[in-house]
N, C-alpha and C positions, 0 to 999 in steps of 0.2 A: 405131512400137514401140520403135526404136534410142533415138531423143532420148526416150522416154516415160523410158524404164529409168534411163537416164545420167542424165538429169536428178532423178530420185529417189533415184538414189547419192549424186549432190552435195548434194542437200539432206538426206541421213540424215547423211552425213561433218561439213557443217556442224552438225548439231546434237546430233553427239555430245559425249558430255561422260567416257567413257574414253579417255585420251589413249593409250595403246596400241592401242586400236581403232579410233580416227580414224589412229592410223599405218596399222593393217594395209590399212584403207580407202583411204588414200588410194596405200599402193603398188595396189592393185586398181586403182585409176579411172586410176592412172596407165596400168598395164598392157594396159589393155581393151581399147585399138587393136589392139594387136599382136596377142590374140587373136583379135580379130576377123578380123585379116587372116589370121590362120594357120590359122584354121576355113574361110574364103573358099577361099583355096589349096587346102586339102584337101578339099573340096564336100561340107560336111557339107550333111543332110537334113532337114527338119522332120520331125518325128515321132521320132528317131531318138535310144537311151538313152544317158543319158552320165552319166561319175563324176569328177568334180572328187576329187583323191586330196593329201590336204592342203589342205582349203579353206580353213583360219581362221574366221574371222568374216564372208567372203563371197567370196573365193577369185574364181573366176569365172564363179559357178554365174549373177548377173547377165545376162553375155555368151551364156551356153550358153541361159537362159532365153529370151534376145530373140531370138537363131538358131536353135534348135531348134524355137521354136513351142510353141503350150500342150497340142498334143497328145503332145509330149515327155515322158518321164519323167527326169529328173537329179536323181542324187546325191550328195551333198556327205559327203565323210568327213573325219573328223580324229578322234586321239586322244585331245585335248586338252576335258576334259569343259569347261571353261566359254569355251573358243572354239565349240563345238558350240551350244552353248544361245546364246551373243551370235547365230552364223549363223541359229541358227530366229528370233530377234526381228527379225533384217535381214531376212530374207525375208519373215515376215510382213508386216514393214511396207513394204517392196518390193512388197507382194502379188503374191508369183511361187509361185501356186497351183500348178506343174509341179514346184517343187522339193521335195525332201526334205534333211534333214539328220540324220547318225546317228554318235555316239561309237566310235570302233574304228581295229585296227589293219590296217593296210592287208595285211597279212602274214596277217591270220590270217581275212579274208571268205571266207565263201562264197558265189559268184555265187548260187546258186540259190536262195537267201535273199534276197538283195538284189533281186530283180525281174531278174537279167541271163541268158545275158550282154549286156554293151554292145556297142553301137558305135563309141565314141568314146571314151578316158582321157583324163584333162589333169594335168599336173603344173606347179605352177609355184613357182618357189626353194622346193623339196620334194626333188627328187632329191640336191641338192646337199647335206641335212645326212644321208643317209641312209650308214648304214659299209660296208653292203656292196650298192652298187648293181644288180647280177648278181641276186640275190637279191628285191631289191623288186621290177624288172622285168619277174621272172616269176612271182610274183605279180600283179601289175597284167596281163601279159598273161591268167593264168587266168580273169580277168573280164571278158577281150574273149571278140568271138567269131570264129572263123576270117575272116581278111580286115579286121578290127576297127582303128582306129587310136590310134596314144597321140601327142599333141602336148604335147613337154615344150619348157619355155621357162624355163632353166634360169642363176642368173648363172655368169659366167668370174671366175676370177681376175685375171686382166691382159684388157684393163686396166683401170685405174680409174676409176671417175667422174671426169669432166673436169669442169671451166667455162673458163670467159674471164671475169677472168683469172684464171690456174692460181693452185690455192689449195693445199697441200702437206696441208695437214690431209684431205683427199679421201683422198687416197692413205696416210694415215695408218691411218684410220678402215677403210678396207678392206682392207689387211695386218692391220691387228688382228681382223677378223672372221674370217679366214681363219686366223689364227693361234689360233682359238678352235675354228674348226672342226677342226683339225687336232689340237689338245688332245680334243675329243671323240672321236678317232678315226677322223673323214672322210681317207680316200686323198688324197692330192697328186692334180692333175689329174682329180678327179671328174667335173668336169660338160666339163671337154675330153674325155674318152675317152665319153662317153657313146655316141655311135653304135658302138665295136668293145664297151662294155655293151650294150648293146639286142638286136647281133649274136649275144652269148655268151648271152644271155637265151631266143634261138630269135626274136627280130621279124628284121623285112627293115628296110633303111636305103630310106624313102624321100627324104626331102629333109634337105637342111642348111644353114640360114639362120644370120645372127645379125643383132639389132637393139638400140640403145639409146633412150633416147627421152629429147628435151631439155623441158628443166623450169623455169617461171619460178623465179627463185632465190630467192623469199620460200617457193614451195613445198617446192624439191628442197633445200633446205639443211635447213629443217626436217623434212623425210621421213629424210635421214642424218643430224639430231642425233637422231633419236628412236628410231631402230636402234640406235646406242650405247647410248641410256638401256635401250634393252629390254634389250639384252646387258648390261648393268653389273654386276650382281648375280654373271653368272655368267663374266665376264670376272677377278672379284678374287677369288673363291673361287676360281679354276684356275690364278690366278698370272699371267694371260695383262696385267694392266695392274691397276695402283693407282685407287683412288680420283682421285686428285689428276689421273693422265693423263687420265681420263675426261672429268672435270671439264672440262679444259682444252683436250680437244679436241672437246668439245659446244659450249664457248665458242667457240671459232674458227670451227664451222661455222655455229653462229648468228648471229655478224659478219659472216660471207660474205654473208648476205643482203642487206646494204646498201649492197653493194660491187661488185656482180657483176652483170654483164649475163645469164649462162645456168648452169645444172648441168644434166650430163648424168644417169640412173638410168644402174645399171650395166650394161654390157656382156653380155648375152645369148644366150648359143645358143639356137636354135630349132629345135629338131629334131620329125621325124615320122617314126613307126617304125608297123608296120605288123606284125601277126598274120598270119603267114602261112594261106592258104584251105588247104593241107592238111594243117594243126592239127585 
């Protein structure tokens, strides 16, 4: 069932033809190890309901489909109306009859409408653009259910994607996005303070991990020129960089490609927080 799924992620990735959504795809497939392994850790259960909480385009309702089993119910939210409709045509074509996918704010569900509560939250590079994390968290808990878990797999600001050898445009391109997030309002130290957030939210701290994951560099160079281009629009409109730097540092990372032996994704927390049973 593992290799079935995986294997039909890489052949929908290769045959996309919106270059935004062959990025968000392919941070997914990038990503789906480590969920998998963070779902492992945690011993999640076949049958058992889960909410991917910012899914995009396919989030990792994939992974939740292949571990939970078809007697599972998971659902995928985002607010973003035509990330929502791309995630129904990837599942459909996934054929992951267990999934659902539904437009909304994460802030404003109500379990008891949505089929929950769950079992299981997932958050992933979601918590990190959110202004007041305290807040989302307990929402997201109102959806659990006593004893319930949220596995958020969140990036760090330090430090930055690496390769061999060291490319300075890496470390460019991720101060600027951070520099952007910061223009939007996002706290200094967001997804560092996360576990004493989760704390203030009413979860318990179960674990705290963090992982990166290496990338061949025809890949991972072009997964971080294309997070630039996503941002660019709204990187010149906030002031946060020109035209011309964008340009120039899309160029650099797409040179890296043929020069480099590895790129690292970025650097990860991996946290599991946990609903307390006498919620």
């Amino acid at each position: 069932m593992v290799e079935q799924v995986a294997e039909r992620v890489r052949r929908y990735i290769l045959d996309g033809s919106n270059q935004d959504l062959q990025r968000l795809l392919g941070v997914s497939q990038m990503s789906a190890e480590m969920a998998r392994t963070a779902f492992r850790r945690v011993g999640v259960q076949e049958g058992w309901r889960a909410i991917d909480c910012g899914c995009g385009p396919i989030g990792c309702l994939a992974v939740m489909a292949e571990m939970l089993g078809p007697g599972a119910r998971i659902l995928g939210v985002d607010f973003n109306k035509a990330a929502v409709q791309q995630a129904r045509e990837v599942t459909t074509s996934l054929g992951l009859s267990n999934v659902e996918v539904i437009e909304g704010d994460i802030h404003e569900l109500d379990p008891a409408t949505l089929g929950g509560p769950f079992d299981l939250a997932y958050s992933r590079l979601f918590l990190m653009h959110q202004p007041d994390p305290v807040r989302t968290l307990r929402h997201i808990a109102d959806l659990l259910r006593p004893g319930g878990l949220l596995v958020a797999q969140e990036a760090l600001r330090t430090p930055p994607p690496r390769s061999h050898p060291d490319v300075a445009a890496l470390a460019d391109y991720w101060a600027l996005a951070h520099r952007l997030l910061e223009r939007a309002g996002i706290p200094q130290g967001a997804v560092e303070d996360l576990p004493r957030y989760g704390r203030e939210a009413g979860f318990e701290v179960v674990d705290v991990n963090g992982y990166f994951t290496t990338l061949d560099p025809e890949v991972g160079f072009e997964l971080h020129a294309s997070t630039v281009a996503a941002a660019a629009e709204r990187a010149i409109q906030s002031g946060v960089a020109t035209e011309r730097q964008l340009d120039d540092l899309m160029l650099s990372l797409r040179a890296a490609k043929r020069e480099h032996e590895w790129v690292t994704s970025p650097f990860c927390l991996d946290l599991t927080l946990r609903k307390p049973m006498s919620v």
